[in-house]
C-alpha positions in Angstrom: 171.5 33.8 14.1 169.7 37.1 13.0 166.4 37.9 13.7 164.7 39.0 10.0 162.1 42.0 9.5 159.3 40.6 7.1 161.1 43.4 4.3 164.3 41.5 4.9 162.4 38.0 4.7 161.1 39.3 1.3 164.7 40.7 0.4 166.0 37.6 1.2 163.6 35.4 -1.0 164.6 37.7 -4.3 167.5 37.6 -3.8 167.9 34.0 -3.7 165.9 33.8 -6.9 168.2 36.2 -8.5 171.3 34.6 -7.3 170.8 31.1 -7.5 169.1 30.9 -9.4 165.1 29.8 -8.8 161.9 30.1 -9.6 159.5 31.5 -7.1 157.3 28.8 -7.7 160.1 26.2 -6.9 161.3 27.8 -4.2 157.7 27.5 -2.5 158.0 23.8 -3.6 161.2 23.1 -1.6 160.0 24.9 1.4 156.7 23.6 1.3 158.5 20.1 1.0 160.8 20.6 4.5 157.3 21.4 6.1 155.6 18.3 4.4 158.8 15.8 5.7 158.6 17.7 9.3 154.8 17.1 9.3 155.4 13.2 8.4 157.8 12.9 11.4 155.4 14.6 13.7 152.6 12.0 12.5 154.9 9.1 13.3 152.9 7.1 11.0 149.4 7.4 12.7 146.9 7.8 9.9 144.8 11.2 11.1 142.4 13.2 9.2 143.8 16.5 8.1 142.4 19.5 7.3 145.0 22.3 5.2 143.2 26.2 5.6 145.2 28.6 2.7 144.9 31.7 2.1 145.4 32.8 -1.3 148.4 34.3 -1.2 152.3 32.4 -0.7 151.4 31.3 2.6 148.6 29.5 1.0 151.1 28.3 -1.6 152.7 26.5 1.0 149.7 25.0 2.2 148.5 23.7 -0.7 152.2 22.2 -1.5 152.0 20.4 1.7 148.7 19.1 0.6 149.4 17.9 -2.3 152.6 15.6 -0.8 150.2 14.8 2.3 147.7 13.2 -0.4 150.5 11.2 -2.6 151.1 9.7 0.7 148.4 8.3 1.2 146.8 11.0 4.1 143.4 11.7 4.8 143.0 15.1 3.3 140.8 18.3 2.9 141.7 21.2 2.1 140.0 25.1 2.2 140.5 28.2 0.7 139.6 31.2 2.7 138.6 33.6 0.0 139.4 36.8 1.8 140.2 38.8 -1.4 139.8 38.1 -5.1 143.6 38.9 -6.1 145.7 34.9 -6.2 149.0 35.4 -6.4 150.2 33.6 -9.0 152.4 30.8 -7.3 149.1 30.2 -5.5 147.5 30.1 -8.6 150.0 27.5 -10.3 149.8 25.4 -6.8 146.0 24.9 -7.4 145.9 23.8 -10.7 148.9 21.0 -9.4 146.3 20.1 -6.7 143.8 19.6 -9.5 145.6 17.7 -11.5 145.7 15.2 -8.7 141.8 14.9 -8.9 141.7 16.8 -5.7 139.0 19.4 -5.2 140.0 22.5 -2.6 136.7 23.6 -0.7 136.3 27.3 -1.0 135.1 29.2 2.2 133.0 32.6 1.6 131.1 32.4 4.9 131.8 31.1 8.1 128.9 28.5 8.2 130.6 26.3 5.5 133.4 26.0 8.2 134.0 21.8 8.3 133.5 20.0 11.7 136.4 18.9 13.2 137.3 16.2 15.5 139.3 16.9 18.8 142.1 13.9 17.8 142.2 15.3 13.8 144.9 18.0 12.8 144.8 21.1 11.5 147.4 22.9 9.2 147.0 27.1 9.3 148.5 28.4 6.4 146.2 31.4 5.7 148.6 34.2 6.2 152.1 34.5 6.3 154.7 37.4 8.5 153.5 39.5 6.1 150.5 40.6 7.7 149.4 44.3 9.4 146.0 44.6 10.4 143.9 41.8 12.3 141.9 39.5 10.4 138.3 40.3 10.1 134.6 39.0 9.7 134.1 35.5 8.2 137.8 35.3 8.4 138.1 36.2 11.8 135.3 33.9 12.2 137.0 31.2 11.0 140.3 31.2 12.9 138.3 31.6 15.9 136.7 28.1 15.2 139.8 26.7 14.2 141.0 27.8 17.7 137.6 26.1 19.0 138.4 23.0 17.9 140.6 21.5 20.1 143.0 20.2 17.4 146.7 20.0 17.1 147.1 23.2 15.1 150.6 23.2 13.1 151.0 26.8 11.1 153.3 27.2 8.3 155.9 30.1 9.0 153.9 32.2 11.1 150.9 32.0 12.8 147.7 33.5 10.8 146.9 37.1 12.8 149.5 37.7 14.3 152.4 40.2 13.6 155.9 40.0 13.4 156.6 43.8 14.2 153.7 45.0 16.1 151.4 43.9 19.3 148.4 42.0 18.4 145.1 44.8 19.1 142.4 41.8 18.8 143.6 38.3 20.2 140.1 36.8 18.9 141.6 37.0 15.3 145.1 35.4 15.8 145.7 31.0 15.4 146.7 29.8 18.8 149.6 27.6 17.6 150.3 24.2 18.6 153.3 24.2 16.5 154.8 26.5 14.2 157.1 25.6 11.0 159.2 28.7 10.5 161.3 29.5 7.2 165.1 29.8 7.3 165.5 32.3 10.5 163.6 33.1 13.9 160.9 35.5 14.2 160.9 38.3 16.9 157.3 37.7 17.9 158.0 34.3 18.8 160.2 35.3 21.9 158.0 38.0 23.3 155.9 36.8 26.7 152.3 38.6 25.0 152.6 36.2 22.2 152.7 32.6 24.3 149.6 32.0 23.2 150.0 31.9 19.5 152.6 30.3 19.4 153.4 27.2 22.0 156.2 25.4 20.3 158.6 26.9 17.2 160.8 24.8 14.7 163.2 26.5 12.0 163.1 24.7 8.6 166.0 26.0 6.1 164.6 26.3 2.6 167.8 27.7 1.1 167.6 31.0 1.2 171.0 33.2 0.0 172.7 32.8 3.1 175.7 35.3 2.3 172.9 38.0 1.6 171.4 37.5 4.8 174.8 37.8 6.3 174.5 41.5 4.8 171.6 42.2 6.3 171.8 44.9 9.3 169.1 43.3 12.3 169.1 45.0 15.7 168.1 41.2 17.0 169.9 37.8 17.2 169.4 34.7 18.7 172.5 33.4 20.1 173.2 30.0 19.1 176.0 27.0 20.2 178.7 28.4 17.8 178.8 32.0 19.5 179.6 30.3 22.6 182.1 28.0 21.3 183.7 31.2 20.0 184.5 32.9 23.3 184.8 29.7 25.3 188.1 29.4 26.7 189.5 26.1 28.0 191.6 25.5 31.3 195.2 25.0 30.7 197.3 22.0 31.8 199.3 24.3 34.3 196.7 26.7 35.7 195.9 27.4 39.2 193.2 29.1 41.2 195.1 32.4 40.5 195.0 32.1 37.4 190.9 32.6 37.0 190.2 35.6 39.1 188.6 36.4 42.2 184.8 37.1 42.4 183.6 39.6 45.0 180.0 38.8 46.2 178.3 41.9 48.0 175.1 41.1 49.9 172.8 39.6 52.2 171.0 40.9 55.3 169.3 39.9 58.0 166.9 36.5 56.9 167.9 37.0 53.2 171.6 35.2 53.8 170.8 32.2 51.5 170.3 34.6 48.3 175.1 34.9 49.2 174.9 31.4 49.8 174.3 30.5 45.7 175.6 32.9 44.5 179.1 32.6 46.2 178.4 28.6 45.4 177.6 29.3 41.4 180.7 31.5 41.2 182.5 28.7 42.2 180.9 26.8 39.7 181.4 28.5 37.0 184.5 28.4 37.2 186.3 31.7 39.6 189.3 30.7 41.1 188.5 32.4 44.2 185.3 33.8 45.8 185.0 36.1 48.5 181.6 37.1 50.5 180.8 40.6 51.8 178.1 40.2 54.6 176.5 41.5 57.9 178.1 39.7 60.8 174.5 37.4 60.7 175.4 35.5 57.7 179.0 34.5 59.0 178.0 31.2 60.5 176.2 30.4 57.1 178.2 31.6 54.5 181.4 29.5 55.9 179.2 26.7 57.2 177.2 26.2 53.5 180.0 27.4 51.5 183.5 26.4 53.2 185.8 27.6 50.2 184.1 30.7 50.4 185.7 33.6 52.0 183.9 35.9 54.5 184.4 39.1 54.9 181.7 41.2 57.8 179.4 44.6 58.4 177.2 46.1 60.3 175.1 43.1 62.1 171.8 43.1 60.0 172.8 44.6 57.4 175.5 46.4 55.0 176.2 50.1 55.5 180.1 50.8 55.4 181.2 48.4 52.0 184.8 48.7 53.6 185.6 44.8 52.2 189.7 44.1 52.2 189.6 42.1 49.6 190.9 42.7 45.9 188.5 40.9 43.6 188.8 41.4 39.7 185.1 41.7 39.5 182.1 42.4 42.4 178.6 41.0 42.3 176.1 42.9 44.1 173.0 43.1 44.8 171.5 39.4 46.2 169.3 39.4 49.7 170.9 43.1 49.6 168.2 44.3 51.4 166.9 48.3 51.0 167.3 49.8 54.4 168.2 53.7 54.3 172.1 53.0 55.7 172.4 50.4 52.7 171.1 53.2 50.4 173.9 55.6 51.5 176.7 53.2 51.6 176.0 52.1 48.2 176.1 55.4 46.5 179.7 55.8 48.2 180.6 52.2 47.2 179.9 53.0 43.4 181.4 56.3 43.6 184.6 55.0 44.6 184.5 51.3 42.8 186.4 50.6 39.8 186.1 47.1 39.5 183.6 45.8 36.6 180.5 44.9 38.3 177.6 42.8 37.8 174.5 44.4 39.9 171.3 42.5 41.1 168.4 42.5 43.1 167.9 44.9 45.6 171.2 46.8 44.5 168.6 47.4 41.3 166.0 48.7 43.2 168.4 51.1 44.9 168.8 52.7 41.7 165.7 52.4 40.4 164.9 54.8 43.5 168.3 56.8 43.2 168.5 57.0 39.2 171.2 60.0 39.5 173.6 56.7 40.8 173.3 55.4 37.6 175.7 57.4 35.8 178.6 56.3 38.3 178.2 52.4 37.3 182.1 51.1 35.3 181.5 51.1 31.5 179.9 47.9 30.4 178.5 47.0 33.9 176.4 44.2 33.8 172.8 44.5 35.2 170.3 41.3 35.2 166.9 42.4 36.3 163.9 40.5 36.0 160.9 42.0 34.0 159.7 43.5 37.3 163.1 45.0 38.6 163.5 46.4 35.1 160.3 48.3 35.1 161.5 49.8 38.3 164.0 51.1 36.7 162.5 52.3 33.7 158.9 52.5 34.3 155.7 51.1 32.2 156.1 50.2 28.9 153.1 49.9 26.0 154.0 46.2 24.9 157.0 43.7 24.5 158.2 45.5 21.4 158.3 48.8 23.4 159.9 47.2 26.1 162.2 45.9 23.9 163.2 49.8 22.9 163.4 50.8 26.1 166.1 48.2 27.3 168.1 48.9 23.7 167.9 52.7 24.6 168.8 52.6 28.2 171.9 50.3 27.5 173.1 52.7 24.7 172.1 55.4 27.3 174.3 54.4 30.3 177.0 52.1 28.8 175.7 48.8 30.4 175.0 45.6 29.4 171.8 44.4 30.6 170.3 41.2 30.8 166.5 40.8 31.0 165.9 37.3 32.2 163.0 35.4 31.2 161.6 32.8 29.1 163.9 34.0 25.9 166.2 36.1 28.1 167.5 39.6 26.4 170.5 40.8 26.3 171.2 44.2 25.0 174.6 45.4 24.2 175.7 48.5 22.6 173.1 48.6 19.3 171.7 45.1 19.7 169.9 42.5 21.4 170.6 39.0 21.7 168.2 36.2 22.9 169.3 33.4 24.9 166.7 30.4 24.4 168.3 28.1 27.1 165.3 29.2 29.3 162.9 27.1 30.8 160.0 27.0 33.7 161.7 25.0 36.3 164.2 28.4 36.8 160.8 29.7 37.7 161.8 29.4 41.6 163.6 31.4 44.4 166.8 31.8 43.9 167.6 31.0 40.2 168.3 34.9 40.1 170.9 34.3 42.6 172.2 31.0 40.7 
């Protein structure tokens, strides 16, 4: 699924007027009315107070939609209008008389001392600025979205969450809606996946409002979010008559002295994934282990502690390096002649990351499309500090168009960037926050 800019969100709402076609004003309706059914589930029929915060612009729209199908069902509701510029737009506009015409008054808010006491167990709705926005909220404003944060209430935002930016790292986190949960239109927003913004936003949903799907379709993104149909694409299933030669043999390079177990899983989630043979590369220290923990695991030996000569018999279709590796001097050297006489696709980890991060002229001897799967700290070894998550994101797009690899930058929303792009994997979660998922 593509990752819009807010220029594409915007391309992609006229053209769905244009094409379908729709009024503005009815397309806010049937968004506004996916949020309002979401909102109803989330309740699950408890009868709490809620209080609606619009801006005046389409964002506030929305809000005052979801207010008016909130009250015609019977909710406790007030609603506010934070007057942070004369100019309405004019869906807004057409939304407020509706709200009228149901005999229900919007509170305006001018100053932040007509902000509304709130109870801990009441909820809020935040629709006071859209993905629209560039520069931080300020005074009353401001004020009031740092009360709403002070409140201690379930805060759901409509689309985005007021403050904060889709394209650009917040400059003043005072000003931004920390985010219980967040009802986003049609596709995923980039700020949602980067670590600086876990504050804002604590739980994302994707409502589809219709947009003009095959014109989104022509939209060029540099961001994806992989979903359950891309991997059924390139899934292949095992056939009735295959063997164990018929899915390759995994080489795993590693381990030294105290840092065995790291082979251990790694050699045991080859396996599990599915390699018809693994074979283990390891100082003479791990033997005992490795064919003790892992019995269908081959074992091939170095140097005691550690590796130094990488003079393996074995003829794998791919090699894993990297785990419990280890960074003595000898392993340094014997890497550098590994990778300048390996032509096997690799996949390099760990400490086999570090090496280059210290030896960067090694890097331009890695296989085409080598695969390298840092975390956030190895990968700042290797390419030093970086401004923000949206900078750091630009740095891991240029260095895999710079060196031909594939890297993949675990973490919460793990990146992967390939040739021109970079696709997030969601499945993450905190229990792989632990020794040895890496490995796994």
């Amino acid at each position: 699924m593509k990752i819009l800019s807010a220029k594409q969100i915007y391309q992609a709402d006229q053209a769905t007027i244009l094409n379908k076609p729709i009024s503005s004003t009815d397309l806010m309706e049937y968004a506004a009315t996916n949020c309002f059914h979401w909102i109803e589930k989330y309740l699950n029929n408890e009868n709490q107070k809620i209080h609606i915060f619009c801006g005046i612009g389409n964002n506030g729209g929305d809000g005052l939609v979801i207010a008016r199908k909130l009250i015609q069902s019977n909710h406790q509701v007030k609603t506010y209008i934070v007057n942070f510029s004369e100019k309405r737009s004019k869906d807004f506009a057409i939304n407020y008389e509706r709200l009228i015409q149901i005999n229900h008054q919007p509170i305006e808010l001018n100053f932040v001392n007509q902000f509304p006491i709130i109870e801990s167990h009441e909820i809020i709705i935040d629709a006071i600025f859209g993905v629209g926005l560039t520069r931080s909220p300020k005074g009353f404003v401001k004020e009031i979205i740092q009360n709403i944060n002070e409140s201690e209430s379930k805060i759901i935002s409509i689309d985005f969450p007021s403050g904060l930016f889709s394209e650009l790292s917040v400059t003043d986190k005072d000003s931004v809606i920390k985010s219980t949960q967040t009802l986003t239109f049609q596709n995923p927003k980039l700020a949602f996946l980067l670590p600086e913004n876990q504050s804002f936003c604590e739980s994302w949903h994707i409502l589809d409002i219709g947009l003009n799907v095959n014109f989104i379709e022509t939209l060029k993104t540099k961001h994806s979010i992989i979903n359950i149909n891309q991997i059924k694409s390139i899934y292949n299933p095992r056939l009735k008559f295959s063997h164990k030669g018929t899915y390759g043999h995994s080489l795993i390079i590693g381990g030294s002295f105290g840092k065995i177990g790291a082979v251990v899983l790694a050699s045991k989630a080859a396996l599990k994934i599915g390699s018809g043979l693994v074979s283990a590369y390891i100082p003479k220290c791990g033997y005992q282990i490795v064919q003790t923990a892992n019995p269908e695991v081959m074992v091939e030996v170095d140097d005691e502690k550690y590796l130094q000569y990488f003079n393996y018999k074995t003829i794998p279709n791919v090699i894993g390096i990297g785990v419990g590796l280890g960074t003595h001097l000898k392993t340094h050297t014997g890497f550098a002649n590994f990778l300048k006489s390996n032509k096997n696709p690799l996949v390099i980890d760990a400490d086999a990351l570090n090496i280059l991060a210290k030896h960067d002229e090694l890097l331009s001897l890695m296989p085409k499309n080598t695969v390298l799967t840092p975390h956030p700290k190895e990968f700042e070894r290797l390419i030093g500090k970086w401004k923000n998550d949206y900078d750091k994101l630009d740095k891991l797009l240029e260095f895999s168009i710079k060196y031909n690899c594939i890297i993949v930058l675990k973490g919460a929303y793990t990146a992967i960037a390939y040739e021109d792009q970079i696709y997030f994997n969601t499945t993450g979660n905190p229990a792989l926050a632990t020794a040895g998922s890496g490995d796994v």
